[in-house]
C-alpha positions in Angstrom: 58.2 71.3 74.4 58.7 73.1 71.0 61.2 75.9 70.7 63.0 77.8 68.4 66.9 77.6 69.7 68.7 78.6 66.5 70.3 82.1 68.1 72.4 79.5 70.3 73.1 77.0 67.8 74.6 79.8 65.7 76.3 81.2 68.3 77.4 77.6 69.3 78.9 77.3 65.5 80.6 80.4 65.7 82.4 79.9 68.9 83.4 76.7 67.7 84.7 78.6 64.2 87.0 80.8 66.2 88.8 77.9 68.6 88.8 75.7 65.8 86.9 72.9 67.6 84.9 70.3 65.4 81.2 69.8 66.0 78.8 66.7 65.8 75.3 67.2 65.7 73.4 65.0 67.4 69.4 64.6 68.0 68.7 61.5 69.9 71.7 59.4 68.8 69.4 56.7 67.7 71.7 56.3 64.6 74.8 56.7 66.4 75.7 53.5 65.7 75.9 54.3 61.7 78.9 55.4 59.7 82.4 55.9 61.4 83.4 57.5 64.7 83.0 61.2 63.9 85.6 63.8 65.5 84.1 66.6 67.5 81.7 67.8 70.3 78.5 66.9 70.5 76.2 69.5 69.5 73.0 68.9 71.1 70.1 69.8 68.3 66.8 67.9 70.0 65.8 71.0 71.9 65.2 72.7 68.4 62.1 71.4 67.5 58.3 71.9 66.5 56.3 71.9 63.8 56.6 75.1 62.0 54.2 74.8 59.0 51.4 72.2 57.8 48.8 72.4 55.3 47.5 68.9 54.9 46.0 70.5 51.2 49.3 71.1 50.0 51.0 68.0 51.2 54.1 69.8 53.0 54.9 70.0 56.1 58.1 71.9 57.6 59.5 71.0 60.8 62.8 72.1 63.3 65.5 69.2 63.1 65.3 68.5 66.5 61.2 67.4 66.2 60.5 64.0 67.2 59.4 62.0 64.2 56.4 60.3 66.4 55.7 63.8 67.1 55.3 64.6 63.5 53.6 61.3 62.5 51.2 61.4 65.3 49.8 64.6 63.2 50.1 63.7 59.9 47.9 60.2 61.0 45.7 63.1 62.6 45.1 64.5 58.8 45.2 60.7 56.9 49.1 61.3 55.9 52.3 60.2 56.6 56.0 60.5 55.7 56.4 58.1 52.6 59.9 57.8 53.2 59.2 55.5 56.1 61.8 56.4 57.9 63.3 54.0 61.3 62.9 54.9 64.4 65.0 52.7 66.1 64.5 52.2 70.1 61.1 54.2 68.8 63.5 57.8 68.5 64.9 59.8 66.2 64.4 63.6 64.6 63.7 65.0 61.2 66.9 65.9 61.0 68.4 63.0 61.9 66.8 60.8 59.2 67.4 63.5 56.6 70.8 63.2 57.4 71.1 59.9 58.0 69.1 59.1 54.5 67.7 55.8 55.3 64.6 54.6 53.6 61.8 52.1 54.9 60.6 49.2 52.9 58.3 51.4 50.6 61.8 53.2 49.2 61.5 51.5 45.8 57.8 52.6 45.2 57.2 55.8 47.0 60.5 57.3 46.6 64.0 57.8 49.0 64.4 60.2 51.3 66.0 62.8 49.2 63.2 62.8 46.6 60.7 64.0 49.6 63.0 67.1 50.9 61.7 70.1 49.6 63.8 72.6 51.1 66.4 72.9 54.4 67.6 76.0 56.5 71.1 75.3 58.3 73.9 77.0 59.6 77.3 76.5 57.2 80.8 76.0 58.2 81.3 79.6 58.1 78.5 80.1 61.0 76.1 81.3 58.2 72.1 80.6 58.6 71.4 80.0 54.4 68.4 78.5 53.2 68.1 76.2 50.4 64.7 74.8 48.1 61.3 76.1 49.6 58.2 74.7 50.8 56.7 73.7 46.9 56.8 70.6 45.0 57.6 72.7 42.0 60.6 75.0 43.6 63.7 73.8 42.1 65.7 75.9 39.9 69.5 74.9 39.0 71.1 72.6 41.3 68.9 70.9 43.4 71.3 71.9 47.0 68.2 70.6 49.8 68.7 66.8 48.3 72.6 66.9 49.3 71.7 67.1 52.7 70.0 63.5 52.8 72.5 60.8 53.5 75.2 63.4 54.8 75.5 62.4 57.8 75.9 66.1 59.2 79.4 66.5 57.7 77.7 69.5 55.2 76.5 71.8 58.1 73.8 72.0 60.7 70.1 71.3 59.9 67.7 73.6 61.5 64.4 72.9 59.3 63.8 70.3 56.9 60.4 70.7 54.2 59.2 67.5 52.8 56.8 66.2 50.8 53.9 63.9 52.5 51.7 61.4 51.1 48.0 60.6 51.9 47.5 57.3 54.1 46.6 54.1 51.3 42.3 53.5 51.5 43.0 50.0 51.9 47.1 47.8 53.0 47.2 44.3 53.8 50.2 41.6 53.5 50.5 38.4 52.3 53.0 35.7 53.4 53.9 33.1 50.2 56.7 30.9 50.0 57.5 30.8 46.4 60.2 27.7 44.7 62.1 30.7 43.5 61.9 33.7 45.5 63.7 36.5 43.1 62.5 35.3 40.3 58.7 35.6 41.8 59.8 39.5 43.6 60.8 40.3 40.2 57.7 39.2 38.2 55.7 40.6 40.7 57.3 44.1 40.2 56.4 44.0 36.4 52.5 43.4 37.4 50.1 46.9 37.7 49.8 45.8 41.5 49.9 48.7 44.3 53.1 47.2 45.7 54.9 49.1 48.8 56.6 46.3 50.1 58.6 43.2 49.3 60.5 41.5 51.3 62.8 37.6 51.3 63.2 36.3 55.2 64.5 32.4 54.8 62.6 30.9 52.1 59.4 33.4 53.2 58.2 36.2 50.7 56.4 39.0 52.6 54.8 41.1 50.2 52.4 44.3 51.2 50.1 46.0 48.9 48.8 49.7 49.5 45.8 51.6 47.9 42.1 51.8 47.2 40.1 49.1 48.6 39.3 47.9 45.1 42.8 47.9 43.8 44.4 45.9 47.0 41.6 43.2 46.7 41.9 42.7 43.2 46.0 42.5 43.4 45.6 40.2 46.3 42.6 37.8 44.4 45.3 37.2 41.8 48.9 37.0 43.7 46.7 34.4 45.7 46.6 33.8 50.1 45.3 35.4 52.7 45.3 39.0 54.3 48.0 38.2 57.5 47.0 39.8 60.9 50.9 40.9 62.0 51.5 42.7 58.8 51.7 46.0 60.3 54.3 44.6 63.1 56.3 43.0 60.2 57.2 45.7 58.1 57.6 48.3 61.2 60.4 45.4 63.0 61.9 46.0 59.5 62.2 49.2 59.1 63.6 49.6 62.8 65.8 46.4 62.0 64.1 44.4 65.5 63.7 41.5 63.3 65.1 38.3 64.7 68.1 38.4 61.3 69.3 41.5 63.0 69.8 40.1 66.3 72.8 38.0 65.2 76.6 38.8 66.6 77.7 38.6 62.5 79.2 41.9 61.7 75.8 43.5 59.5 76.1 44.6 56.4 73.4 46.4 53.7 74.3 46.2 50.1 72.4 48.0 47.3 72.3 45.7 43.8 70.1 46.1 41.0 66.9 43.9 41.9 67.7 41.1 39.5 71.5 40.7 40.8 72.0 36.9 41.7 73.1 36.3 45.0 76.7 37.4 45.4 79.6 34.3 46.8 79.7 35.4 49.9 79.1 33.3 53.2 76.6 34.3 55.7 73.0 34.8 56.3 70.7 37.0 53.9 67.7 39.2 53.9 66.0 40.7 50.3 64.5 43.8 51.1 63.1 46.7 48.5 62.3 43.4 45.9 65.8 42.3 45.5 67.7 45.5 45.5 68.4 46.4 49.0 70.4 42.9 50.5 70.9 42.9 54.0 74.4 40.3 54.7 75.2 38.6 58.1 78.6 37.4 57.5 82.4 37.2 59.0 83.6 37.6 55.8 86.6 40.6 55.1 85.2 44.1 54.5 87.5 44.1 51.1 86.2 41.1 50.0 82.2 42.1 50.0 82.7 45.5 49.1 84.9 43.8 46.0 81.2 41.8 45.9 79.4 44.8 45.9 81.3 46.6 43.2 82.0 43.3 40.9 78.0 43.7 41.0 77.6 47.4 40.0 76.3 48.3 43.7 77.7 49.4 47.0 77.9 48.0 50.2 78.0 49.5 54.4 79.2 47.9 57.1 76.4 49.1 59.5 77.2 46.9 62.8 79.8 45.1 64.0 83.1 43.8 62.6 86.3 45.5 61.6 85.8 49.8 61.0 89.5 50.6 61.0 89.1 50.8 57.6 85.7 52.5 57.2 82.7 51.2 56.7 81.5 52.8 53.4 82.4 51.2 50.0 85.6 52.9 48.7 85.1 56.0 46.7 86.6 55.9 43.1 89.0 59.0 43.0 86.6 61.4 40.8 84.0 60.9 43.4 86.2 61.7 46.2 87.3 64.9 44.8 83.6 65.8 44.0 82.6 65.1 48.1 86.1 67.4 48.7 85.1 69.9 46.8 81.2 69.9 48.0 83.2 69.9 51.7 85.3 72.8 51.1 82.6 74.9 49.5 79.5 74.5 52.6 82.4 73.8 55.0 85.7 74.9 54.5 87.5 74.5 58.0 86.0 71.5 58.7 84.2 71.6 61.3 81.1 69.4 61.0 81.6 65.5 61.6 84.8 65.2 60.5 85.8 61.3 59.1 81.6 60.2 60.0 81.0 59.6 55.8 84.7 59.3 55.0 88.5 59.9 56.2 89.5 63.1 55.4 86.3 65.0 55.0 
């Protein structure tokens, strides 16, 4: 049932404020499994939810963090739209807030854009028990530092969400997927990502190339009459078991790792069973190896790598933070939460 609990949540900050007691938001804890083990008490957001605007003309739609995110796809299919973003849904849950905060992008990521390039504006409650409101409900709203963005991929550690804006996109005329088993597969993702083709999704499994092509009718067919093979049935089932990571790869007892590379990056020297995802520059690892070792891996190729399952956390499982970074997420900390009190240690020790 939708409902507007906000009253309580602030009251719920500022209680904790005054005994000094951190908080962790949480919607359905479908991601609670990601990032370290955050201090605090739960803080229960799920029963804040509800659509609170949509105009399918304008392509916005603004929503309670606590909404279901079939709920809000159920009624953007309703109007021919979606949430480009493609966000997981993993044991088919999660919240709007919870993938804003969590900022993880489905397989269309490297053609329709990440999570933080669809969030238009955010309302939350600060670290000083605050409601403040950030961006709007426009494409065209953003005037000196774009603040809504900072709240995708923060895990909650920047304050509480209470309404997320985003951006939508229109449901594709036409999708299918093709199966190909090219002799080189990188080399063929990356050619294929210099071709005018209506690409949303590429994706390596074994020496299996699963690419997906989204548009009008005529655009698809014509793409697909020169990539070559045939429309595959299970397409749809594919990309959605990768986006909620239910394929068989994830099922392993490997610690699991994702590593972002640029596309063309070779494979890195490290042991253990890969998946290409986003055409080469998302790399999902199944190995034993040492955290130090792949994130020395990740780095040595210009990217980053998470531990997001699995193995050894005593030391985090975010790539180190070179010291000018970590003073900028200190400093972000201390000014939207200067006691401290939202997720403490969930991004990083110490903040």
């Amino acid at each position: 049932m939708d409902a507007d609990i906000s009253d309580s949540l602030q009251a719920a900050v500022r209680g904790a404020i005054e005994t000094r007691q951190p908080l962790q938001p949480r919607g359905h804890g479908s991601k609670d499994f990601y990032g370290n083990a955050a201090g605090g008490e739960r803080l229960d957001v799920s029963g804040h939810r509800g659509v609170v605007s949509y105009e399918p003309g304008d392509l916005v739609l603004s929503a309670r963090a606590g909404t279901p995110l079939a709920q809000i796809e159920a009624l953007l299919t309703e109007h021919g739209q979606m949430l480009g973003f493609e966000p997981p849904q993993f044991g088919g849950r999660g919240t709007l807030g919870g993938a804003v905060a969590a900022g993880w992008s489905g397989p269309r990521r490297p053609w329709a854009g990440s999570v933080r390039d669809f969030v238009l504006g955010v309302r939350a409650i600060n670290g000083r028990g605050e409601r403040v409101r950030f961006g709007g409900e426009t494409i065209k709203n953003v005037a000196g530092y774009d603040l809504p963005r900072l709240y995708a991929g923060s895990l909650g550690t920047l304050g509480l969400l209470l309404e997320v804006s985003v951006r939508v996109l229109p449901i594709a005329e036409a999708e299918v997927t093709l199966v190909l088993e090219p002799a080189d597969p990188l080399r063929q993702m990356l050619d294929w990502q210099r071709r005018p083709w209506p690409l949303s999704g590429l994706c390596q499994v074994g020496g299996q190339v699963y690419l997906r092509l989204s548009g009008t009718a005529a655009g698809v067919d014509a793409a697909r009459k020169q990539i070559g093979g045939e429309p595959w049935a299970q397409g749809a089932v594919f990309w959605q078991a990768l986006r909620d990571l239910e394929l068989p790869f994830f099922a392993g007892g490997s610690p699991l790792w994702r590593m972002s590379v640029l596309p063309a990056t070779p494979p890195p020297d490290l042991a253990g069973e890969w998946l290409v995802d986003w055409g080469g520059a998302q790399r999902w690892l199944r190995s034993e190896a040492p955290p130090a070792q792949v994130w020395a891996a990740a780095a040595a190729a210009h990217g980053h790598a998470s531990l997001i399952r699995d193995g050894e956390r005593g030391g985090g499982v975010f790539q180190p933070l070179p010291p000018a970074h970590t003073a900028l997420q200190q400093r972000l900390k201390a000014e939207l939460d200067p006691s401290g009190l939202f997720s403490p240690g969930r991004l990083y020790s110490g903040f």
